[in-house]
N, C-alpha and C positions, 0 to 999 in steps of 0.2 A: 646372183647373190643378193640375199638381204641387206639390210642394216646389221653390222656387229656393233654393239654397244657393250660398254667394258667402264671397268674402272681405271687410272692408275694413280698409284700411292705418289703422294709428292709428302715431304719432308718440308714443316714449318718448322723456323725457330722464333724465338722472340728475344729481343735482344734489347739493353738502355745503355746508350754512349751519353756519357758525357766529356764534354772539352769546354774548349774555351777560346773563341773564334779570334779574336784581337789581344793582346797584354794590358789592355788593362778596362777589358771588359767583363763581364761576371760569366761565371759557368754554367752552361747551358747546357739542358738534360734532353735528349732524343728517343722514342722506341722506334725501333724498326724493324719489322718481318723479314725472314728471307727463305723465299722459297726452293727448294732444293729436287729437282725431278731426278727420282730415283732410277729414269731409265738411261739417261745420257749421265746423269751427276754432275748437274749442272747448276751454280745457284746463281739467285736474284734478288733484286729487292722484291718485296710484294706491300700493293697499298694495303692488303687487307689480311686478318688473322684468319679468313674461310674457315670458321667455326660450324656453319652451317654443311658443310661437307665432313667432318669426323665421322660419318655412318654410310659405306657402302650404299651409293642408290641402285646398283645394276650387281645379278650375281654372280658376272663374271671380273675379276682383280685379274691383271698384267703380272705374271709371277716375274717379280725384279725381288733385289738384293735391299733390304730395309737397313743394314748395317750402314753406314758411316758416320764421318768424325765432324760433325756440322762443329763442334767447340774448337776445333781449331783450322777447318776451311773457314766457318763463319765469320771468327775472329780477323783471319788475316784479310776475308773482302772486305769488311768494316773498317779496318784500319788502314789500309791501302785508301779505301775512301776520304777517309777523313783528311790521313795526311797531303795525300797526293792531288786530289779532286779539289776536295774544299779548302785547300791549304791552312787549313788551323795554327794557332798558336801555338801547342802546345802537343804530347800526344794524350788520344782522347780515353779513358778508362769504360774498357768494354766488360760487358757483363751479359753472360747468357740467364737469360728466368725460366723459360719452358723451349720445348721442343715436340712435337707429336705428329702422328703422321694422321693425311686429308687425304681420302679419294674423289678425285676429278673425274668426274662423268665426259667420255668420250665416246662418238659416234665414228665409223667408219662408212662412206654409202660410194659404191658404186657406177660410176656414171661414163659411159663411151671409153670402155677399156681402161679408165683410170681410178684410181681409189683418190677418196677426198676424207680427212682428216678433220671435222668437227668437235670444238673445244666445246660444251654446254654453257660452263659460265661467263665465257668471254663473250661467245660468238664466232669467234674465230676459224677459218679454217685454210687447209693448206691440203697442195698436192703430197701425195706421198709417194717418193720415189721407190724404184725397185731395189737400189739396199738398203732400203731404211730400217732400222730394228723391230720396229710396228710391223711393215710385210712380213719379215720373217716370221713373223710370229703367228699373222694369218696364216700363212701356206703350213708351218706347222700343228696348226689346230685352234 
């Protein structure tokens, strides 16, 4: 088997929290990204807006479900953060500004009976077991 190279859609939002870490310190304004992989639905922070991925680089897209509720999963990791993690003062007033979907360029390459899952703009890579959603979707086409 070759290399399959594929895209899949992840889910950016963009988001500004402010709170107020101490009482009787001033309010402090935050952006932060969270990126949302539309195959597990799983979200995260992300350091970066991956602006430069908006355009399909490979012609084949991972047929996933592009519908979900990033404004009120986003909301509630945000806020779990702020209160719980960083223990703020106060709670923090979240506010969504954009949201859009990025395809991430993914390789799969073959090696001594195992498939290996390369991420392009990390570098990243990982074994991929036999039920992972990825295989499935190989042995289906």
């Amino acid at each position: 088997m070759d290399t399959i190279k594929f895209n899949l859609p992840v889910l950016i939002s963009e988001w500004m929290v402010n709170y107020k870490p101490l009482p009787f310190a001033g309010k402090r304004t935050i952006r932060h990204y969270l990126g949302t992989s539309l195959l597990d639905r799983a979200t995260s922070f992300s350091d970066f807006s991956y602006d430069e991925y908006k355009i399909p680089k490979y012609p084949r897209t991972l047929p996933v479900s592009t519908r979900y509720d990033i404004e009120k999963e986003g909301y509630d990791l945000l806020r779990r953060h702020y209160v719980y993690k960083k223990k703020i003062w106060s709670f923090p007033d979240i506010d969504m500004i954009n949201d859009y979907l990025i395809y991430i360029p993914y390789h799969i390459i073959q090696k001594d009976n195992e498939y290996i899952l390369h991420e392009e703009p990390s570098g990243q890579q990982s074994k991929l077991k036999s039920n992972d959603q990825l295989m499935e979707m190989i042995r289906r086409g």
